[in-house]
C-alpha positions as CSV (number, residue, x, y, z in Angstrom):
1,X,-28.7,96.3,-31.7
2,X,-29.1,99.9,-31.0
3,X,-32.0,99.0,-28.3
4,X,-29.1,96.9,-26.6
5,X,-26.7,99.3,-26.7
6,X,-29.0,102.4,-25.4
7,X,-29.8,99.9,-22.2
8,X,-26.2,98.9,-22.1
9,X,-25.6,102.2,-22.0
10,X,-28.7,103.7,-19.5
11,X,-28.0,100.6,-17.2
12,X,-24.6,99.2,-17.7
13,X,-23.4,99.7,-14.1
14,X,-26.8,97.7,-12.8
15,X,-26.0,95.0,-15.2
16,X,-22.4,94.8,-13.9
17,X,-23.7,94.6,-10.1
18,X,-26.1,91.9,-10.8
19,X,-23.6,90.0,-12.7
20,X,-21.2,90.2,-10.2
21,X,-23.4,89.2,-7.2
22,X,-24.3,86.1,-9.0
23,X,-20.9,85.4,-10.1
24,X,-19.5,85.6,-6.2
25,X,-23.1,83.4,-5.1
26,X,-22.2,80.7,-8.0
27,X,-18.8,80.7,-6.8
28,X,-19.6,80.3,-3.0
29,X,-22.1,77.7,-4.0
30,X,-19.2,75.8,-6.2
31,X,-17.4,76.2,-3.3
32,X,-18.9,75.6,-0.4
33,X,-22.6,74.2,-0.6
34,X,-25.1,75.2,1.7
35,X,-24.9,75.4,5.0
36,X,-28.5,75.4,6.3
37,X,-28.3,72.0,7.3
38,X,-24.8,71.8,8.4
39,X,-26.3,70.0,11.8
40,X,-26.8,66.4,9.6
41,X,-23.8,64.5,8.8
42,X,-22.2,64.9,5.5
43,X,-20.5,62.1,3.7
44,X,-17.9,62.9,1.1
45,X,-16.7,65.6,2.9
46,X,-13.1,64.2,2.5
47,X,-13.4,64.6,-1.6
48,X,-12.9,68.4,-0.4
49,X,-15.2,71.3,-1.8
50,X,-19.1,71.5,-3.1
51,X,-17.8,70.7,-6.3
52,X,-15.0,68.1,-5.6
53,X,-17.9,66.4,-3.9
54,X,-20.2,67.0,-6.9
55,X,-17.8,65.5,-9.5
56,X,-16.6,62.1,-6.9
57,X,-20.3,61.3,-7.1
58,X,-20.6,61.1,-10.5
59,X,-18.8,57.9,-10.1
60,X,-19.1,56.8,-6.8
61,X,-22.5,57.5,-6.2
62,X,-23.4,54.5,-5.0
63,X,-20.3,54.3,-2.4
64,X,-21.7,57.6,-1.0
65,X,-25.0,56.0,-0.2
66,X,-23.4,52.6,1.2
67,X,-20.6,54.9,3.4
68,X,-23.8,57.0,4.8
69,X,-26.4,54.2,5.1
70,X,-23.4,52.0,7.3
71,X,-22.7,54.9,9.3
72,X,-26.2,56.6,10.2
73,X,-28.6,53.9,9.3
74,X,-31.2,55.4,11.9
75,X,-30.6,59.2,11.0
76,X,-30.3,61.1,8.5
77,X,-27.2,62.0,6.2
78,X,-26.5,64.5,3.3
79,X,-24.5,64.0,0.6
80,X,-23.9,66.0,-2.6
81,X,-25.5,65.3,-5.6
82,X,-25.6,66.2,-9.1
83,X,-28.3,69.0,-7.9
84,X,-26.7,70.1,-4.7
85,X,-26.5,68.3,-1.5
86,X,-29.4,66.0,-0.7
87,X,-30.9,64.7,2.8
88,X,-31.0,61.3,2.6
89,X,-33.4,60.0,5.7
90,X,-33.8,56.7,7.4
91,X,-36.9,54.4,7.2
92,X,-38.2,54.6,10.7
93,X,-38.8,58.4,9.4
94,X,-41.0,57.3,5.7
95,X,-44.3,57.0,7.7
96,X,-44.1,60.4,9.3
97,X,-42.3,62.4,6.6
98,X,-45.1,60.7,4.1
99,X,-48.1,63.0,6.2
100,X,-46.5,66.1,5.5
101,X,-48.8,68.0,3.1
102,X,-47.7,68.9,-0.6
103,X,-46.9,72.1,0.5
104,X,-44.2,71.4,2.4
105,X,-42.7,68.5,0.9
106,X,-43.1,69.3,-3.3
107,X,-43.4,66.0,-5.5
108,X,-43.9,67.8,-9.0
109,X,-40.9,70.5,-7.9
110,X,-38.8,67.6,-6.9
111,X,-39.7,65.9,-10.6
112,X,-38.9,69.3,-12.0
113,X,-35.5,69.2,-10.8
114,X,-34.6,65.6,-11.3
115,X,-36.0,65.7,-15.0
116,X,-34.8,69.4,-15.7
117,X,-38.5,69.9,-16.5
118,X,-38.0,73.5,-16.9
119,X,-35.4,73.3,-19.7
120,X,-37.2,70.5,-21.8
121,X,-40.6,72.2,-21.6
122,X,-41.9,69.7,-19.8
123,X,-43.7,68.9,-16.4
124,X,-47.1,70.8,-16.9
125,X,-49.2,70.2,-13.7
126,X,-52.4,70.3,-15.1
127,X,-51.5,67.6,-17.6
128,X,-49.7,65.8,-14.5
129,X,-52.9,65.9,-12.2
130,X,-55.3,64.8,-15.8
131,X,-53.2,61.7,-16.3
132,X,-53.1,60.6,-12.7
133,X,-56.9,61.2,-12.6
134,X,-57.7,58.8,-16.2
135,X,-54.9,56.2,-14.9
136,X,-56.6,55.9,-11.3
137,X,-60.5,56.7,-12.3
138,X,-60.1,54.7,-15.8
139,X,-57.5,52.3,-16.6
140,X,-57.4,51.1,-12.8
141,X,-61.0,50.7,-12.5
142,X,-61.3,49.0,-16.1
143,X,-58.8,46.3,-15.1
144,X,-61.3,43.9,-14.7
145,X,-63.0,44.1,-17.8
146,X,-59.9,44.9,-20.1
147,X,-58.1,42.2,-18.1
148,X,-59.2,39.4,-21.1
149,X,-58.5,41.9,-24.3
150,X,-55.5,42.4,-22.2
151,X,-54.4,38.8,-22.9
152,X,-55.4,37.9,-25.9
153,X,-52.8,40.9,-26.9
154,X,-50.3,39.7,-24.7
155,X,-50.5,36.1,-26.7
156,X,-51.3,37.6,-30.1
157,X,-47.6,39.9,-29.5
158,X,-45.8,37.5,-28.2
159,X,-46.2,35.3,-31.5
160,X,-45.1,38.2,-33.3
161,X,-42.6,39.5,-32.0
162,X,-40.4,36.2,-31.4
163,X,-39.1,34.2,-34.3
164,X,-40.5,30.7,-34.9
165,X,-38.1,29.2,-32.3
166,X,-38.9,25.2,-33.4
167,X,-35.4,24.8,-32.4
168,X,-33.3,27.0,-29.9
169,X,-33.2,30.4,-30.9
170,X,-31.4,33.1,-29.4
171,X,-33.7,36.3,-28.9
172,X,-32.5,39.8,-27.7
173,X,-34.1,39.8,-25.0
174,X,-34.2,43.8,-23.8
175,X,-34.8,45.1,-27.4
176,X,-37.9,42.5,-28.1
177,X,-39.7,43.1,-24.4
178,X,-39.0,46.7,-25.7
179,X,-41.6,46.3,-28.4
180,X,-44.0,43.8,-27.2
181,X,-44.4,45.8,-23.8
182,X,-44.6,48.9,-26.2
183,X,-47.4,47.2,-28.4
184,X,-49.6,45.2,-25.4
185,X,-49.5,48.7,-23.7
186,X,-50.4,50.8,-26.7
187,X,-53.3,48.2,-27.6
188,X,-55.1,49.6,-24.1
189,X,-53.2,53.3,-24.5
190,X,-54.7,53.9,-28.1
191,X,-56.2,50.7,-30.1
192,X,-54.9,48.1,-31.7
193,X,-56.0,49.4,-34.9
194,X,-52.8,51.7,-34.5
195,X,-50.6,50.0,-31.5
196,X,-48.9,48.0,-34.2
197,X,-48.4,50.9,-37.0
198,X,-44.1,52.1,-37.1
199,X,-44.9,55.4,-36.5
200,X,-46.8,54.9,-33.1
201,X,-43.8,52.2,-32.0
202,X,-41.2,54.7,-32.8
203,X,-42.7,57.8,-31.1
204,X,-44.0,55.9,-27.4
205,X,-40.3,54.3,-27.6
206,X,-37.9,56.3,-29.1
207,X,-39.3,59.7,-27.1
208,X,-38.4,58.2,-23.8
209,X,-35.2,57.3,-25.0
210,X,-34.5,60.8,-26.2
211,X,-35.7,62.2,-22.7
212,X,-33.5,60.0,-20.6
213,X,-30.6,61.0,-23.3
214,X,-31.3,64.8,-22.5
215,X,-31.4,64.3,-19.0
216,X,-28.4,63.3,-18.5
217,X,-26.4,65.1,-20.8
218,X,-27.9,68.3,-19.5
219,X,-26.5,66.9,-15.9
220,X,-23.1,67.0,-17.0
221,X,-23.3,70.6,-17.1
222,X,-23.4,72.4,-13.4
223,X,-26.9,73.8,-12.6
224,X,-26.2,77.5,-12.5
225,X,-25.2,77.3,-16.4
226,X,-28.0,74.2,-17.8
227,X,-29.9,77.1,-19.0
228,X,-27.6,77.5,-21.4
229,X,-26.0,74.5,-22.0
230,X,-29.3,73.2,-23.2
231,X,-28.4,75.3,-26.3
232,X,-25.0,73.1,-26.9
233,X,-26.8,69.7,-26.0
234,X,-27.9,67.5,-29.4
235,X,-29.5,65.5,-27.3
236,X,-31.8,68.1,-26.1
237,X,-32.6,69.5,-30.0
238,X,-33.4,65.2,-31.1
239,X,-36.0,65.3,-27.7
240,X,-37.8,68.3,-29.0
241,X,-37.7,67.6,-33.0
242,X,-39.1,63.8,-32.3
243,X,-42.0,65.0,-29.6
244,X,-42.8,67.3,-32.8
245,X,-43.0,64.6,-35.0
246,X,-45.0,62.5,-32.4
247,X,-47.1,65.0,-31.6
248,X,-48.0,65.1,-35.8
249,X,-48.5,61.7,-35.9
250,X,-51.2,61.8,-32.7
251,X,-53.3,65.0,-34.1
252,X,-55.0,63.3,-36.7
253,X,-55.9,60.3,-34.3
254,X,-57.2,62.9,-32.0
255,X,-58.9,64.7,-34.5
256,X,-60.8,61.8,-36.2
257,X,-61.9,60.4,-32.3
258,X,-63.4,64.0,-32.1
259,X,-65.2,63.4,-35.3
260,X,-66.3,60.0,-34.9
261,X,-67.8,61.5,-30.9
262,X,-69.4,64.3,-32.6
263,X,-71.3,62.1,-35.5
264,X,-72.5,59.5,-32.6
265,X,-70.7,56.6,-33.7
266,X,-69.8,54.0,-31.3
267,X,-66.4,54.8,-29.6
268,X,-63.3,52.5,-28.7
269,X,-62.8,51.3,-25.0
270,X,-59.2,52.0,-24.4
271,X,-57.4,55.3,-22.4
272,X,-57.4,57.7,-25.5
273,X,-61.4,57.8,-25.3
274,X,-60.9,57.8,-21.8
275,X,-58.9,61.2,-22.4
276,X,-60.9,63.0,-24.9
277,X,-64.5,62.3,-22.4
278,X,-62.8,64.1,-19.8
279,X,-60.2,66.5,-21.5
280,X,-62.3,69.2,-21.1
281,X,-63.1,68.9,-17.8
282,X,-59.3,70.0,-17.2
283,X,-59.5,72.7,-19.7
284,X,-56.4,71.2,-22.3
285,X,-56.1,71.8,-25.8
286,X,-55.5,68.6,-28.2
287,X,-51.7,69.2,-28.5
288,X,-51.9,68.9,-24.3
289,X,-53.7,66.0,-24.9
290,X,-51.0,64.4,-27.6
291,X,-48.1,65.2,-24.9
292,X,-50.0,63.5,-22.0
293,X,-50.5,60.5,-24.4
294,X,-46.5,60.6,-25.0
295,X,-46.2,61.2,-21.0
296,X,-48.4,58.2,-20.6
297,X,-46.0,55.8,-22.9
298,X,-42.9,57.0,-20.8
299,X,-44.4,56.1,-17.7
300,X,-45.5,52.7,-18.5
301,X,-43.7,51.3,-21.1
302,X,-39.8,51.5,-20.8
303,X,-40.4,50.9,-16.3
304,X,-41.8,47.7,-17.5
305,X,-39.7,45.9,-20.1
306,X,-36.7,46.9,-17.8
307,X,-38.8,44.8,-14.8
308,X,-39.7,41.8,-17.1
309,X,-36.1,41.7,-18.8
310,X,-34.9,41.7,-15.3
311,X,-36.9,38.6,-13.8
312,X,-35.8,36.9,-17.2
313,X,-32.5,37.4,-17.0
314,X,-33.2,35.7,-13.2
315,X,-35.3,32.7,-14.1
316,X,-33.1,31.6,-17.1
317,X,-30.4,30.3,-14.6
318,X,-33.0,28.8,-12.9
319,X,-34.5,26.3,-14.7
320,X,-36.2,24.2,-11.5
321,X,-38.0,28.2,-10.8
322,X,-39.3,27.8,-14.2
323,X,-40.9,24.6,-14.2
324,X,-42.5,25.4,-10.7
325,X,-44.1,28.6,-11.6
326,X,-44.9,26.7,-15.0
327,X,-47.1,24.5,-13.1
328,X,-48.4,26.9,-11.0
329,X,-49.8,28.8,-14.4
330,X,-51.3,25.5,-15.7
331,X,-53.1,24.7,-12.4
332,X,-54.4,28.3,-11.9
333,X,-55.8,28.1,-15.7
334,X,-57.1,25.1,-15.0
335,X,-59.1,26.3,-12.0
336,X,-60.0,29.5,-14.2
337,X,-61.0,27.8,-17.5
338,X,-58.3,28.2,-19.4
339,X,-58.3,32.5,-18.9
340,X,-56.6,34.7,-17.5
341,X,-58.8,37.0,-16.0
342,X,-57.6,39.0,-13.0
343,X,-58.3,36.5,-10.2
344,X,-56.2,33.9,-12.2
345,X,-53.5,36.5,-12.0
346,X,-53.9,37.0,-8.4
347,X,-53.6,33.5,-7.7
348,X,-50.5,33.2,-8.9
349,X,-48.5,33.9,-5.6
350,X,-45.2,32.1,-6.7
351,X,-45.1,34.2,-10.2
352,X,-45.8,37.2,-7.9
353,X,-43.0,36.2,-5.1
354,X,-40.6,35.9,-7.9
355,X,-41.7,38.7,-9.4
356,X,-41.2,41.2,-6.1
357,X,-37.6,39.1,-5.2
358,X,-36.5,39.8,-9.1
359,X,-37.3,43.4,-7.5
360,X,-35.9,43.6,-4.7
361,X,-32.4,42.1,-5.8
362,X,-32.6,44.6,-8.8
363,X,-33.7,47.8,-7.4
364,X,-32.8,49.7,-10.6
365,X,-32.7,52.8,-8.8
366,X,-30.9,53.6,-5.3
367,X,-33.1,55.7,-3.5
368,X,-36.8,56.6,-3.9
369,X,-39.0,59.0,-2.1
370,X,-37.9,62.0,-3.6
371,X,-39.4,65.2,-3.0
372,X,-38.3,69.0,-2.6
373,X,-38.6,71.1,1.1
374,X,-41.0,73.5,0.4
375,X,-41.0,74.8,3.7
376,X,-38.8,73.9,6.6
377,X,-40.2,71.0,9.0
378,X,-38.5,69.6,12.1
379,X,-39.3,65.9,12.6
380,X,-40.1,64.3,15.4
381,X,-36.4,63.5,16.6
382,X,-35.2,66.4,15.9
383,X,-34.1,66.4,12.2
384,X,-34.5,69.8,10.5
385,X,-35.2,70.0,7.1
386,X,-34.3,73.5,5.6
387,X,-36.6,74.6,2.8
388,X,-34.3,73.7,-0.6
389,X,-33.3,70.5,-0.1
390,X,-34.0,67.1,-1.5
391,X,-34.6,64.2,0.5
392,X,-35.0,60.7,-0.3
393,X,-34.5,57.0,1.2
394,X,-32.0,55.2,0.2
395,X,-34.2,52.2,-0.8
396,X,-31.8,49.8,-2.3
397,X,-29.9,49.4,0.8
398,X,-33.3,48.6,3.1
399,X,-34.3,46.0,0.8
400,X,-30.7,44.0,1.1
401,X,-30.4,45.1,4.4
402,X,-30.5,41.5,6.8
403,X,-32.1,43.8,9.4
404,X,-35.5,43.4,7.0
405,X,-35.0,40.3,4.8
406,X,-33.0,36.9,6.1
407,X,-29.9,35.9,3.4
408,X,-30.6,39.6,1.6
409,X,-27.7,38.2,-1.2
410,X,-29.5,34.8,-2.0
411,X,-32.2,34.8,-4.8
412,X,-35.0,33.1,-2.7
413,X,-38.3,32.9,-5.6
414,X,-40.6,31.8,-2.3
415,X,-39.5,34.6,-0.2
416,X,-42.5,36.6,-0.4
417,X,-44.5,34.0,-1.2
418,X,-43.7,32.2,2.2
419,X,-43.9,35.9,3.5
420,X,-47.8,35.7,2.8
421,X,-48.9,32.9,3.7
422,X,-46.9,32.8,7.0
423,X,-44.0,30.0,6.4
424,X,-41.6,32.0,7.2
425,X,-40.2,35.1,9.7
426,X,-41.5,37.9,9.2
427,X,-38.8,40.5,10.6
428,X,-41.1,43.5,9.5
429,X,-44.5,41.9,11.5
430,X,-46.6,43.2,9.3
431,X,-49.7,42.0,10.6
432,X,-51.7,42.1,6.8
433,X,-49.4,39.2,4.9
434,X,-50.6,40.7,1.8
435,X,-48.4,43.6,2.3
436,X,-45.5,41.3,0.7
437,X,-47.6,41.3,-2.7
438,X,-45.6,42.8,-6.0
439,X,-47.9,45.8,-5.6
440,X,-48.3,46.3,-2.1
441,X,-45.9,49.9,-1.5
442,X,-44.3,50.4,2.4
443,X,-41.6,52.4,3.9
444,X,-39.7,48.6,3.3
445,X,-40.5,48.1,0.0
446,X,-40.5,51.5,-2.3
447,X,-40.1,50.3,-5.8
448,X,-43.7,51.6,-6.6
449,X,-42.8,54.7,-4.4
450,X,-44.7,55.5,-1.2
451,X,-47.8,57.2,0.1
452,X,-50.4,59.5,-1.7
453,X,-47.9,59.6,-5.0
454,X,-47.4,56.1,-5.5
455,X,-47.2,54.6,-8.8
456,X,-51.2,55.0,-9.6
457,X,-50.1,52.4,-12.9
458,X,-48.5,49.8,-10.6
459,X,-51.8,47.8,-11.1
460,X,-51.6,47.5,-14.2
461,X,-48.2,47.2,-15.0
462,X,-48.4,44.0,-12.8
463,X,-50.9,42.7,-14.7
464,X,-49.2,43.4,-17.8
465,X,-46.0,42.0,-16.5
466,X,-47.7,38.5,-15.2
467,X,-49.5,38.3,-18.6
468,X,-46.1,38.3,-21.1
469,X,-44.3,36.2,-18.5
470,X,-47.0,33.8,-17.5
471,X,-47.8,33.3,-21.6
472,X,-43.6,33.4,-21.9
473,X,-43.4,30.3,-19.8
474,X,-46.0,28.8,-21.0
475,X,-45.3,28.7,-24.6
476,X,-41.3,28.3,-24.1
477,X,-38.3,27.2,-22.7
478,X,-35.5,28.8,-21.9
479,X,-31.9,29.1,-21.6
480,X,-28.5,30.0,-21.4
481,X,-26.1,30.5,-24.1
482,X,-23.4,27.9,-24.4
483,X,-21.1,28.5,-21.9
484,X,-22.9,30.6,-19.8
485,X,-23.9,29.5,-16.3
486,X,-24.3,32.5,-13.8
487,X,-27.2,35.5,-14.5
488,X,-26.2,38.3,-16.7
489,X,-24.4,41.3,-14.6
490,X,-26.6,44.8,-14.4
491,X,-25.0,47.8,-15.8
492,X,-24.6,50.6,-13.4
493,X,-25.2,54.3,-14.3
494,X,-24.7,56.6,-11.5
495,X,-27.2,55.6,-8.9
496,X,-29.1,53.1,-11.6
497,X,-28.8,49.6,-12.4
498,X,-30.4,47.9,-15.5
499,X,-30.1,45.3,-17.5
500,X,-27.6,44.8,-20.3
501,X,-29.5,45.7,-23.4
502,X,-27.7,43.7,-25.3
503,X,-27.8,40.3,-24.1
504,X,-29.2,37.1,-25.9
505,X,-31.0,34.1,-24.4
506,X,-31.9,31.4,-26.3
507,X,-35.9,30.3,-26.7
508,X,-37.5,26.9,-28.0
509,X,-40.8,26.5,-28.2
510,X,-42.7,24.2,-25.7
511,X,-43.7,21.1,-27.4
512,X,-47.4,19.9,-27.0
513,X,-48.7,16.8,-27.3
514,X,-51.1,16.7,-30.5
């Protein structure tokens, strides 16, 4: 105390200057937002001030987008965020904005921001650039030969995670995904000796949970004072507590790997290993190891129960959908002896149109493309983006736009598959048809992101994805409640859309002849 005092005292006046010059720029900012790119439109501007405009988004986000997107679909629009105001830019733009070299448009300072990075402790580059490298190098690469272990997971799950269903059962559908997605994924992330055990189930699901939780309770708070907020956000304390407990539980496993290495012994084929061959390489210590394995779970497995609970929730009002990509499973298998190695997944175009339509009528989020202005660019008609700024795409709005898909409102499971093999108009010409598979990324189609930073796991979340709902159909039917005839709604969170977590559908096993 007497140490703050004596500088209180030496340095008081200083103190009182500084405080006062951020006080009168935290004000101005509340106030009146930036002006730097005061040239490009601004919608919301009737909600008043920088703040006004902050706190109308918070629930009309989504109007915001929809407002801009109507009125200046071919240039670009700013609105005000959560963060700040945001340049939101048009399509025709994605192909030349996605050239611009890292250091002047910032992926991992735009994920900082989104994901308050810097409050959670989290968003280490080099752990960042390790797991892109094992994902790409590794666990793409190893598709192929993983693809059958892969399955034999996805069937061995599915059994035990779903009651006996002779007769029809309802199932919570979210919540059981949740664990099978959790469990396939973790067979490949760190064995099956352990992808089953409590303690791995809880930490690679319950520590997403508890980010997205601390995320957007720190949001609530404006971003001049989240620093300190993150002192009076629970939320925040349960994040930090359970990545301690997960990172307890992944030490030993990491230590024993090391042993087992070290003595010679013959060493498991899953992305763990994949980690501890190259770990060094990057220079991190095992508890960097432990948090890229946890970063690794977050990425994969929550992204993909929300896709396959999604397409569920669209196939069980359509039960003639079902029995067609039924019988397109059966006659694939049947060409690929009964397995479902990655060709047999690729020829199942129908699953895969499906698949991209459940997609593209579910977005989940409005806008992709996200990065941070590192430096200030001018684009080739004349946009000017200020270094600060966001910008994204809105990419919800392209994808229902009639401009790029006919009937954007009507569930159509053979769009894309009609899209391919050249049935129907294609209103983007894409001259490659095979740009309308699930994986495919464009400046049309951005669910997997776009450019150099795309999704590097999209590969083998589809695969993952085909496998539990190929084996799904298969093995059951399925359907509605009683009294239930149209497709559960989404739930809306700001600029997200999901499905209800709650929601039952009723399964009954398919009935084979003996």
């Amino acid at each position: 105390m007497e140490v703050i005092a004596n500088v209180l005292e030496e340095r008081g006046a200083v103190l009182a200057s500084v405080a006062v010059i951020l006080t009168t720029v935290f004000l101005a900012s509340l106030l009146f937002g930036s002006s730097e790119a005061a040239n490009i439109p601004l919608v919301g501007k009737e909600y008043g001030n920088a703040e006004k405009r902050r706190k109308a988004f918070i629930t009309n986000g989504y109007d915001f987008y929809k407002k801009g997107y109507e009125l200046f679909k071919t240039k670009a629009f700013r609105l005000t965020a959560l963060d700040g105001d945001r340049i939101v830019l048009p399509r025709h733009l994605m192909e030349e904005v996605r050239q611009l070299p890292d250091d002047v448009i910032d992926i991992n300072k735009a994920f900082d921001i989104m994901n308050e990075h810097k409050h959670l402790d989290m968003g280490n580059r080099k752990q960042t650039e390790f797991l892109i490298h094992v994902i790409r190098g590794d666990l793409t690469r190893s598709l192929v030969r993983i693809n059958p272990r892969l399955s034999a997971e996805t069937a061995k799950t599915i059994r035990e995670e779903l009651p006996p269903c002779e007769d029809w059962t309802p199932v919570v559908v979210y919540q059981t995904v949740l664990r099978m997605v959790a469990t396939i994924s973790g067979a490949i992330f760190i064995g099956p000796e352990l992808c089953r055990s409590e303690e791995y189930l809880k930490a690679s699901i319950g520590y997403t949970m508890d980010f997205v939780n601390a995320v957007s309770k720190l949001k609530q708070w404006h971003k001049w004072w989240r620093w300190i907020g993150r002192y009076f956000t629970p939320e925040v304390d349960k994040l930090f507590a359970d990545r301690k407990d997960a990172h307890n539980f992944l030490r030993p496993v990491i230590e024993q790997r090391r042993a087992a290495m070290k003595a010679g012994q013959e060493l498991p084929d899953d992305t763990l290993q994949w980690m501890l061959n190259k770990v060094d390489e990057f220079g991190l210590t095992d508890d960097a190891l432990a948090e890229t394995q946890l970063n690794l779970s977050m990425a994969a497995i929550h992204t993909t129960t929300l896709t396959v609970t999604m397409i569920l929730y669209d196939l069980v009002v359509r039960p003639d959908i079902v029995d067609e990509v039924r019988e397109e499973i059966r006659t694939v298998l049947a060409a690929n002896n009964g397995v479902m190695t990655s060709h047999a997944l690729f020829e199942m175009k129908l699953l895969d149109s499906v698949m991209k339509e459940s997609q593209r009528m579910n977005p989940g989020s409005m806008i992709r493309f996200q990065r941070y202005v590192a430096k200030p660019v001018t684009l080739s008609d004349g946009t000017h983006l200020p270094a600060g700024y966001m910008i994204e795409t809105p990419h919800a709005l392209t994808v229902q736009d009639p401009e790029v898909y006919r009937n954007p409102e009507v569930f159509d499971a053979h769009r894309f598959l009609n899209l391919r093999n050249g049935t129907a108009e294609d209103l983007l010409g894409y001259k490659n048809k095979e740009q309308h598979q699930f994986v495919t990324v464009t400046k049309d189609f951005m669910h997997f992101g776009y450019g150099r930073h795309s999704c590097p796991g999209r590969f083998f979340a589809a695969n993952e994805i085909k496998l539990i709902l190929a084996r799904i159909l298969l093995d059951y039917d399925l359907r509605m409640p009683d009294g239930i005839t149209e497709r559960y709604a989404n739930m809306k969170m700001g600029t997200d859309a999901f499905p209800d977590p709650t929601k039952e559908v009723l399964f009954k096993r398919v009935q084979t002849d003996a």
